[in-house]
C-alpha positions in Angstrom: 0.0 0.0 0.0 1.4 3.5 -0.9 2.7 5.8 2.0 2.7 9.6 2.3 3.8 11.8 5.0 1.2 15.5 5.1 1.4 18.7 7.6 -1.9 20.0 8.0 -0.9 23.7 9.3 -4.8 24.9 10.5 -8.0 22.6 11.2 -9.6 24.0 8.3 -6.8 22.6 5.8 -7.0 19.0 8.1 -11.1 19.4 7.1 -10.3 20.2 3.6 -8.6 17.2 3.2 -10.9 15.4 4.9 -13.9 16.2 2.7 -11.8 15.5 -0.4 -11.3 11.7 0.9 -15.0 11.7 1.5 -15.8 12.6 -2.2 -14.2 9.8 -3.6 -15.4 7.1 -0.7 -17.9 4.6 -1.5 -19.7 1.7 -0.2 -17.5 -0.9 1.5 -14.6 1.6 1.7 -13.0 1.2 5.7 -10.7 4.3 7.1 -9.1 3.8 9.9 -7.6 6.9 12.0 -5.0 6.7 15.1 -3.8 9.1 16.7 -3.6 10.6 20.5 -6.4 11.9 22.3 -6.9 15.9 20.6 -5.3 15.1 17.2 -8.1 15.8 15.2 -9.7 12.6 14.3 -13.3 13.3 14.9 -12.4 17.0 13.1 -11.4 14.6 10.4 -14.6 11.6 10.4 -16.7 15.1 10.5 -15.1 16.7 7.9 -15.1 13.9 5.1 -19.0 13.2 6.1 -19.8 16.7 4.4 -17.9 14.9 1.7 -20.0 12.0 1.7 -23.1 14.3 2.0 -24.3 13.9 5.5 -25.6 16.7 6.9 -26.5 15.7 10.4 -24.4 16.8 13.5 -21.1 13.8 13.7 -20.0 14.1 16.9 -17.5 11.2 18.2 -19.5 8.2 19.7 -16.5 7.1 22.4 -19.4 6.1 24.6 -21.7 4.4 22.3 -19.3 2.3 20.3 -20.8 3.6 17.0 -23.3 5.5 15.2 -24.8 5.8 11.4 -25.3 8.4 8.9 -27.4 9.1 6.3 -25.5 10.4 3.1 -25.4 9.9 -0.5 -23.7 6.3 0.8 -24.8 5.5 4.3 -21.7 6.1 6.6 -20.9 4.0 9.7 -18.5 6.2 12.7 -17.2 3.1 15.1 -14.6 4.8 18.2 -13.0 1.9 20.1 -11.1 3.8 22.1 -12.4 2.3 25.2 -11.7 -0.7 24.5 -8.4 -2.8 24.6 -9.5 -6.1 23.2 -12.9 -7.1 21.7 -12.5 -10.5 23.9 -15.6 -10.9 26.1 -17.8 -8.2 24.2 -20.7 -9.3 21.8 -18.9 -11.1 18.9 -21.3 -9.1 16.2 -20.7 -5.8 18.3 -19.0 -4.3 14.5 -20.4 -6.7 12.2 -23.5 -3.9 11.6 -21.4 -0.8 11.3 -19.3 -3.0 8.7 -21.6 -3.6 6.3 -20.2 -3.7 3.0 -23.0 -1.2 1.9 -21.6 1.7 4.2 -18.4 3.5 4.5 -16.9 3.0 7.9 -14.4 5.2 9.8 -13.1 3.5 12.7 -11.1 6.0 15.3 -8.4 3.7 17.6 -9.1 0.7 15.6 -6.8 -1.5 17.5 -9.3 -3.6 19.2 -11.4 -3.8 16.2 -8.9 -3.8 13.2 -8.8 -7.6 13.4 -12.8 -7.7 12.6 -12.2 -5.9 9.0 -11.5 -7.5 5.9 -8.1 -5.9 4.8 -8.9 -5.3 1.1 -11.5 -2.6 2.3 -9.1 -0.3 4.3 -8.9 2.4 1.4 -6.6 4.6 4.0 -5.0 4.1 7.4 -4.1 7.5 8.7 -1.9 8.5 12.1 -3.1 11.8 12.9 0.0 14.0 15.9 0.3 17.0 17.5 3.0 19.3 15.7 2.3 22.1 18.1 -0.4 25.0 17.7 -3.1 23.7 15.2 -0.4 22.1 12.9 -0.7 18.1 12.6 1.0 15.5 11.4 -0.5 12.7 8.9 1.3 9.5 8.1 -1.5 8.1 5.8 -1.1 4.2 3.5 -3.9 4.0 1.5 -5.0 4.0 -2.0 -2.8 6.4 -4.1 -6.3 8.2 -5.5 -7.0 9.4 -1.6 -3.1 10.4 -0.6 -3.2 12.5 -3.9 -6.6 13.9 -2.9 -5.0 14.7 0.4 -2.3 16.3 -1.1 -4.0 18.7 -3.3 -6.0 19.8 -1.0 -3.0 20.6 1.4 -1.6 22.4 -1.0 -4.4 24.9 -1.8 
């Protein structure tokens, strides 16, 4: 899978990018996003909803597991951040939000990651603090999403 290193230098340059992956994602299509607590990763699963056309409120669903969103694709958000290991939870607890008729973002996909088929991770993105609102994005993924990252970095 192609690599690409980005600086994001404001949050609205990390959401333009964001929106640009979103207009090329389609159903089955899996992102994953790592990165410490305050990196942006929500900023990011909000941003490329616009992209995917949902226009209800995404807000991160760490206490819920997951939720869904109506867009021109429906759009699963899964956070696993509180959880280590999916051992002794439902064994279907993901198996709805990764329908292969959805795009799915899954924020600390650790637990989880093991649950996805690997062809559908499109893009696997680390998200880090570079001080101020500057991040860092290590992304692999599917050379048509790092380009669209890329250009809209550099606008």
């Amino acid at each position: 899978m192609p690599e690409a290193a980005f600086t994001s230098d404001s949050p609205q340059a990390t959401e333009r990018a964001a929106r640009a992956v979103g207009a090329l994602l389609g159903p089955g299509d899996v992102v994953l996003i790592r990165g410490e607590v305050g990196t942006g990763k929500t900023t990011w699963v909000r941003a490329a909803c616009q992209g995917l056309g949902v226009t209800d409120p995404v807000t991160s669903p760490s206490f819920t597991i997951g939720q869904v969103y109506r867009g021109r694709v429906p759009v699963s958000h899964i956070d696993l951040f509180r959880l280590e290991s999916l051992a002794g939870e439902e064994p279907a607890l993901l198996a709805d939000y990764l329908s292969p008729d959805r795009v799915t973002f899954i924020e600390w996909p650790a637990a989880g990651v093991a649950e996805v088929e690997p062809e559908r991770v499109v893009l696997d993105l680390e998200v880090s603090h570079l001080g101020g609102d500057r991040r860092g994005v290590e992304a692999r993924g599917d050379r048509r999403f790092l380009d669209a990252v890329q250009a809209a970095l550099d606008r």
